[in-house]
Each structure stands twice: as structure tokens, then as C-alpha cells.
Residue, then its C-alpha position, 0 to 999 in steps of 0.5 A: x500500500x502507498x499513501x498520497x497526501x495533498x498539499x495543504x489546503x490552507x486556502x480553502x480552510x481560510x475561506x471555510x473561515x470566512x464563510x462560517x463567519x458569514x453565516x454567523x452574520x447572517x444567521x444574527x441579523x435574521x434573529x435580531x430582525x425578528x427579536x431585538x432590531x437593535x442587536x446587530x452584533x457587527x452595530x454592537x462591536x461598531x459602537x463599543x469601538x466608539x465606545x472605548x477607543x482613546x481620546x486621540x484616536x478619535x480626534x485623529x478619525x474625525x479630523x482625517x475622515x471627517x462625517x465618513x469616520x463612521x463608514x471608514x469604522x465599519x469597513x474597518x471592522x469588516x476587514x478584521x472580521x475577515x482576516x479572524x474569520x480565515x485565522x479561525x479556518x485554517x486553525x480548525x483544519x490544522x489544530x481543531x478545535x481551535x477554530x472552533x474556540x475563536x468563533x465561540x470566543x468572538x460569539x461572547x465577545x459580541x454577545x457581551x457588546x450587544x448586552x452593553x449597548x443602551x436600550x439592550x433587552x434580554x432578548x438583545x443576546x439572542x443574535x450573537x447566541x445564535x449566529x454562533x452556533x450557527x457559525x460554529x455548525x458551519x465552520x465544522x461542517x466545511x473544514x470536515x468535508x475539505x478534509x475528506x476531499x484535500x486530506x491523506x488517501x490510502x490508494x491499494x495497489x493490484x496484487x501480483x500473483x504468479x500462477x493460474x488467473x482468477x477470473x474477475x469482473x472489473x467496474x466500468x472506468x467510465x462509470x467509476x468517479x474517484x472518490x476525490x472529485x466526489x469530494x471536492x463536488x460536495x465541499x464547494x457544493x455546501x461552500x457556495x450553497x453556505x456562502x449564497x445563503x449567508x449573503x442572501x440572508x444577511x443582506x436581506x435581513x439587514x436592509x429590511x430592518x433598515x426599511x421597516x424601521x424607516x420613518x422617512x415617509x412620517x417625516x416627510x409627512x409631518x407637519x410642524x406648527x407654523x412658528x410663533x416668531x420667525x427670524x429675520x435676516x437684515x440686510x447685509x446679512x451675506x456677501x455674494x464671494x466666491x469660495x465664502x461659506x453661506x450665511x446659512x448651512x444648508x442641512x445637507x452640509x452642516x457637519x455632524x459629529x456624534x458617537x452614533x454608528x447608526x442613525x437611530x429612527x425614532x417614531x415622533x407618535x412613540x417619541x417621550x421625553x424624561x425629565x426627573x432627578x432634582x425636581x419638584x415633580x418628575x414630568x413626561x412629555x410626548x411629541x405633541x405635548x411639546x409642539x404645543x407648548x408653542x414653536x419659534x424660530x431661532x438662528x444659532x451657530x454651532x460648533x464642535x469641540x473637534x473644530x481645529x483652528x480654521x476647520x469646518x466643524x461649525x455651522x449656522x441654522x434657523x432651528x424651530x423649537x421650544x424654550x428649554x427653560x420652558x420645559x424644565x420649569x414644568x418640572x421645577x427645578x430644586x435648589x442645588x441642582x447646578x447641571x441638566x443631564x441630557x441622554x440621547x436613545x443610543x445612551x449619549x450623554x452630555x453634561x450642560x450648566x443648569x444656568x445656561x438653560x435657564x437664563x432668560x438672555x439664553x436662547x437654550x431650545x428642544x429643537x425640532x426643526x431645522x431650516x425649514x423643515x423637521x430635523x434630517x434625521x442625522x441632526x437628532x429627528x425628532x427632538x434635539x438640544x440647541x444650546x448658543x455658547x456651548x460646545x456641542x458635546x456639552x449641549x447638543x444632544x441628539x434624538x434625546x430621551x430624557x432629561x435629568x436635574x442634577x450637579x456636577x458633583x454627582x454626575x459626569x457625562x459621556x465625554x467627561x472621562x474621556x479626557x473633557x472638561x465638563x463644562x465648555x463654553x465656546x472659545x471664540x474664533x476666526x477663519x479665512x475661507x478663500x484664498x486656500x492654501x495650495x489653490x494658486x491665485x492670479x495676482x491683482x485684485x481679490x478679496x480674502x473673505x472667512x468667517x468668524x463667531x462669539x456666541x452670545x457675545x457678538x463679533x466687533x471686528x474682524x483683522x488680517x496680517x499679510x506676510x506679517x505686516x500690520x493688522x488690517x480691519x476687514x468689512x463685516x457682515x450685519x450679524x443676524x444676532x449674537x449667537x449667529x457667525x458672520x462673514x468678512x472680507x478684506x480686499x487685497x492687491x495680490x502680487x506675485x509670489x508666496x504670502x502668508x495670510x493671518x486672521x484674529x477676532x476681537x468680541x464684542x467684550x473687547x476681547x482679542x482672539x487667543x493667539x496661543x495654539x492649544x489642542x482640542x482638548x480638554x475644553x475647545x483648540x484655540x490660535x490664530x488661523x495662517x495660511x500659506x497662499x501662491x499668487x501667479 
């Protein structure tokens, strides 16, 4: 007897991996679309990532990817999954049941992320339960038969024998298969089979949540209360500039910055809003009951915490909505209460000062619409936090649930132990929008044009230094208000050659912009803003 024995096939055994990976996905999703739409295991692992990656590791996705860092997150993820998932086949074909280990061990993994996550109910740890049973059925199933086909095979050889001849039939060869080819039929069989299904079934389920628990039709629908007071823009508001940003973000544009890996889709009918904590009496407050209470139109700028100097994390809006001091006072706030706990659906939270939602010279809103229509469901649909003056991670949470009267003392919020101060009023800023650095100009007249904004406190003037010469006072626009950026421009004579272009800002205070640079964080970058500009 002789033995062959095939090369390893640590290709297919990868693929093994990545297929029962994939059942494992889909079997998760079919469940969680049945039991706990939340619970996608990938979502789940997504978010608890957001969750516990370090503070400038998220700055540096932010800053690079800008509003793809969620995507650019998820692809990752995706990558991971498949460079374990193959680790995991070729560990099962080699060294079983070590492939078998990897796929429990990412089962629990998961199942712990799910569990975590806000919102999560019993049932929440049933997808990662099943897609691991299911993933871990597949992962043997294929690797057994890639070893029956790939693995060792004893071949008998015909006997030699000297004397008379036996007589003896002989099967016809070409009705003989070798065992190999039948083998090899069946593992591709069950590997296509498993990996058709798997995509089917995944995909499948996955865009059916995502339709069934769509509500764009309800918000296309909705109609708001026709606003109470409305906002005015003066004239001289905005300057027709090429490369100038508008006065006002158009909703498609407005960055957004949240630790949301999927937009949330909340029902207005089911929406309810919690305030308790400090208060004289707990109030519960549904869709209705809040635009009833009266809607008006508000313009306020902005800006995240993650906004570098001279970046594009800030934008400027005409939100609809109710006065938050309005709201609390219904439940009355008790005496030694100095924050208001907000917490978004998805179980953000975020700390803001009780005295910057109460104060009557403070326009701190519920917001439900947003330039002229209801809230984009990226920007908070139904209800979210507009507060003028503070950055947004203190202020401005989205699709928010409930609100909790409390102290500082005793609470902190989502970001607090992340490495941010738990107050964080905005630090007041400039920038220039046109010229750009590395977009050459022709030489000879053209204006340098940016914006610049002091919430609640107004900007008095705008300065710009060329090539470190003295400060020249840039024409501003007529602000809409106080809470609101503005736009400024200064003409300038170009010549030929490289110049360097500085910017400052004085508020209405009388205060000169930081030139210091600091980083993001704890509490808000700060320096003048100076670009490197190339005139032809």
C-alpha cells in the first residue's frame, strides 16, 4: 500500500473561515430582525469601538475622515472580521478545535457588546447566541468535508500473483468517479450553497430592518406648527464671494459629529421625553405635548469641540423649537441642582450648566426643526438640544430621551472621562475661507473673505496680517444676532509670489482672539488661523 497526501489546503480552510463567519452574520441579523432590531452584533462591536477607543484616536478619525469616520469604522471592522474569520479556518483544519474556540470566543465577545449597548433587552443576546452556533455548525461542517476531499488517501495497489488467473469482473472506468472529485463536488457544493445563503440572508435581513424601521415617509409627512416668531435676516446679512461659506448651512452640509454608528429612527407618535432627578415633580412629555407648548424660530451657530483652528466643524441654522427653560420649569427645578443631564436613545450623554438653560438672555431650545423643515434625521429627528455658547458635546444632544436635574458633583457625562472638561463654553474664533492654501491665485485684485463667531457675545471686528505686516480691519457682515457667525472680507492687491495670510477676532467684550495654539482638548483648540497662499 502507498499513501498520497495533498498539499495543504490552507486556502480553502481560510475561506471555510470566512464563510462560517458569514453565516454567523447572517444567521444574527435574521434573529435580531425578528427579536431585538437593535442587536446587530457587527452595530454592537461598531459602537463599543466608539465606545472605548482613546481620546486621540478619535480626534485623529474625525479630523482625517471627517462625517465618513463612521463608514471608514465599519469597513474597518469588516476587514478584521475577515482576516479572524480565515485565522479561525485554517486553525480548525490544522489544530481543531481551535477554530472552533475563536468563533465561540468572538460569539461572547459580541454577545457581551450587544448586552452593553443602551436600550439592550434580554432578548438583545439572542443574535450573537445564535449566529454562533450557527457559525460554529458551519465552520465544522466545511473544514470536515475539505478534509475528506484535500486530506491523506490510502490508494491499494493490484496484487501480483504468479500462477493460474482468477477470473474477475472489473467496474466500468467510465462509470467509476474517484472518490476525490466526489469530494471536492460536495465541499464547494455546501461552500457556495453556505456562502449564497449567508449573503442572501444577511443582506436581506439587514436592509429590511433598515426599511421597516424607516420613518422617512412620517417625516416627510409631518407637519410642524407654523412658528410663533420667525427670524429675520437684515440686510447685509451675506456677501455674494466666491469660495465664502453661506450665511446659512444648508442641512445637507452642516457637519455632524456624534458617537452614533447608526442613525437611530425614532417614531415622533412613540417619541417621550424624561425629565426627573432634582425636581419638584418628575414630568413626561410626548411629541405633541411639546409642539404645543408653542414653536419659534431661532438662528444659532454651532460648533464642535473637534473644530481645529480654521476647520469646518461649525455651522449656522434657523432651528424651530421650544424654550428649554420652558420645559424644565414644568418640572421645577430644586435648589442645588447646578447641571441638566441630557441622554440621547443610543445612551449619549452630555453634561450642560443648569444656568445656561435657564437664563432668560439664553436662547437654550428642544429643537425640532431645522431650516425649514423637521430635523434630517442625522441632526437628532425628532427632538434635539440647541444650546448658543456651548460646545456641542456639552449641549447638543441628539434624538434625546430624557432629561435629568442634577450637579456636577454627582454626575459626569459621556465625554467627561474621556479626557473633557465638563463644562465648555465656546472659545471664540476666526477663519479665512478663500484664498486656500495650495489653490494658486492670479495676482491683482481679490478679496480674502472667512468667517468668524462669539456666541452670545457678538463679533466687533474682524483683522488680517499679510506676510506679517500690520493688522488690517476687514468689512463685516450685519450679524443676524449674537449667537449667529458672520462673514468678512478684506480686499487685497495680490502680487506675485508666496504670502502668508493671518486672521484674529476681537468680541464684542473687547476681547482679542487667543493667539496661543492649544489642542482640542480638554475644553475647545484655540490660535490664530495662517495660511500659506501662491499668487501667479
Amino acid at each position: 500500500m502507498s499513501t498520497k497526501t495533498a498539499r495543504r489546503p490552507i486556502g480553502w480552510a481560510a475561506a471555510s473561515g470566512i464563510i462560517a463567519a458569514a453565516a454567523f452574520l447572517a444567521a444574527a441579523e435574521l434573529v435580531a430582525l425578528i427579536v431585538a432590531r437593535s442587536a446587530s452584533p457587527i452595530l454592537a462591536v461598531g459602537s463599543f469601538l466608539i465606545d472605548i477607543v482613546p481620546q486621540p484616536i478619535k480626534e485623529f478619525a474625525i479630523s482625517t475622515f471627517g462625517d465618513a469616520d463612521k463608514v471608514v469604522l465599519l469597513i474597518g471592522i469588516g476587514v478584521g472580521v475577515v482576516v479572524a474569520a480565515a485565522v479561525a479556518g485554517i486553525l480548525q483544519y490544522l489544530r481543531p478545535p481551535l477554530g472552533v474556540a475563536a468563533l465561540a470566543l468572538a460569539g461572547i465577545l459580541s454577545g457581551a457588546a450587544t448586552l452593553t449597548r443602551a436600550g439592550a433587552t434580554p432578548l438583545s443576546v439572542l443574535p450573537p447566541l445564535v449566529g454562533t452556533i450557527v457559525g460554529i455548525l458551519t465552520l465544522m461542517l466545511l473544514v470536515n468535508r475539505l478534509r475528506r476531499w484535500r486530506g491523506p488517501r490510502t490508494i491499494t495497489a493490484p496484487a501480483t500473483t504468479e500462477g493460474p488467473t482468477t477470473e474477475h469482473t472489473t467496474a466500468n472506468p467510465a462509470t467509476t468517479e474517484h472518490p476525490a472529485a466526489v469530494d471536492r463536488r460536495a465541499f464547494l457544493r455546501a461552500s457556495l450553497v453556505t456562502a449564497a445563503a449567508a449573503v442572501v440572508v444577511g443582506a436581506g435581513s439587514r436592509v429590511v430592518n433598515a426599511a421597516t424601521s424607516s420613518l422617512a415617509a412620517i417625516r416627510e409627512e409631518l407637519a410642524l406648527p407654523a412658528p410663533r416668531t420667525t427670524v429675520t435676516i437684515p440686510d447685509g446679512a451675506s456677501f455674494d464671494i466666491p469660495g465664502l461659506s453661506p450665511l446659512i448651512t444648508p442641512n445637507d452640509d452642516f457637519y455632524r459629529v456624534d458617537t452614533a454608528l447608526t442613525v437611530p429612527s425614532i417614531d415622533p407618535a412613540t417619541w417621550r421625553l424624561r425629565i426627573d432627578g432634582m425636581v419638584d415633580t418628575p414630568v413626561e412629555l410626548s411629541f405633541d405635548d411639546l409642539v404645543a407648548m408653542g414653536l419659534d424660530e431661532y438662528a444659532v451657530t454651532l460648533t464642535c469641540v473637534s473644530n481645529e483652528v480654521g476647520g469646518g466643524l461649525v455651522g449656522n441654522a434657523v432651528w424651530l423649537g421650544v424654550p428649554l427653560r420652558d420645559v424644565l420649569r414644568m418640572a421645577g427645578p430644586q435648589a442645588g441642582a447646578d447641571m441638566v443631564l441630557s441622554r440621547s436613545v443610543d445612551g449619549y450623554t452630555a453634561s450642560t450648566p443648569l444656568s445656561a438653560v435657564i437664563d432668560d438672555g439664553i436662547d437654550a431650545i428642544l429643537a425640532v426643526g431645522m431650516n425649514g423643515e423637521p430635523l434630517p434625521f442625522e441632526h437628532g429627528f425628532p427632538v434635539r438640544m440647541v444650546v448658543p455658547g456651548l460646545y456641542g458635546y456639552v449641549s447638543a444632544t441628539k434624538w434625546l430621551t430624557q432629561l435629568t436635574v442634577t450637579t456636577f458633583a454627582q454626575d459626569e457625562a459621556y465625554w467627561t472621562p474621556r479626557g473633557y472638561s465638563a463644562e465648555a463654553p465656546i472659545k471664540f474664533s476666526s477663519r479665512i475661507d478663500t484664498p486656500r492654501a495650495g489653490t494658486p491665485i492670479p495676482a491683482g485684485r481679490t478679496p480674502i473673505a472667512g468667517m468668524a463667531w462669539a456666541q452670545t457675545v457678538g463679533i466687533e471686528r474682524v483683522e488680517v496680517s499679510i506676510d506679517d505686516g500690520p493688522w488690517q480691519q476687514a468689512t463685516l457682515s450685519t450679524p443676524i444676532n449674537d449667537d449667529t457667525w458672520v462673514q468678512w472680507f478684506l480686499d487685497w492687491d495680490a502680487p506675485g509670489g508666496t504670502h502668508y495670510i493671518a486672521v484674529r477676532a476681537v468680541n464684542r467684550d473687547g476681547e482679542t482672539q487667543i493667539q496661543e495654539r492649544a489642542p482640542i482638548a480638554p475644553d475647545g483648540s484655540t490660535g490664530w488661523q495662517r495660511v500659506l497662499v501662491t499668487v501667479r
